[in-house]
C-alpha positions in Angstrom: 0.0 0.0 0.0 1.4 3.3 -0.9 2.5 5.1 2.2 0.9 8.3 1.2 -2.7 7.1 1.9 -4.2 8.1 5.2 -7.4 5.8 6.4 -11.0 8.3 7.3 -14.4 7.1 7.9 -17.5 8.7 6.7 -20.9 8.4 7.3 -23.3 7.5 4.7 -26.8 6.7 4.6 -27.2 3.2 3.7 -28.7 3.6 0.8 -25.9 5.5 -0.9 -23.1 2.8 0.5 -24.9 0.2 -1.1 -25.1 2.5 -4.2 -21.9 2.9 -4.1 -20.5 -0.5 -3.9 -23.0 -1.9 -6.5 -21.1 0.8 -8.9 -17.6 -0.4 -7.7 -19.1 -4.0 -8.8 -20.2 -2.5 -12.0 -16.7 -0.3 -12.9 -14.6 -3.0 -11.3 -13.4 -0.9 -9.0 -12.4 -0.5 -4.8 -14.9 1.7 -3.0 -11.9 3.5 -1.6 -10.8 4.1 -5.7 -14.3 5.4 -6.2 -14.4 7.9 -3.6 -11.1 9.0 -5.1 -12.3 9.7 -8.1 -15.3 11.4 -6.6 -13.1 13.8 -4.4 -10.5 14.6 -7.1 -13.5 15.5 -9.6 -15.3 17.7 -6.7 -12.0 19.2 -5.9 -9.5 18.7 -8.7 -6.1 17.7 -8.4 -3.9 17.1 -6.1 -1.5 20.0 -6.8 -4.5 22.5 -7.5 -3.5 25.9 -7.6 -5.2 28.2 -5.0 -8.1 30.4 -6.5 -7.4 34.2 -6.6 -10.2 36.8 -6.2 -10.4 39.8 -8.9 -11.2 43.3 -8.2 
């Protein structure tokens, strides 16, 4: 496991974890990867630049 990774728990309604993993099944893909994904789409990279206000 890449030593970079950090463990978190979140909670979810049960009905969106077992959405979740059914689309994990579907893409062939962890959870963990899919929540990944998620984040870095919501947020961007990992290197994002920070946003700068304009006057």
């Amino acid at each position: 496991m890449n030593t970079n990774y950090v463990t978190t728990n979140v909670r979810l309604p049960k009905e969106m974890l077992r959405a979740l993993k059914l689309e994990a099944v579907r893409e062939d893909k962890s959870v963990a990867q899919l929540v990944r994904e998620a984040i870095e789409q919501t947020f961007g990279q990992k290197e994002r630049q920070p946003s700068v206000k304009q006057f």
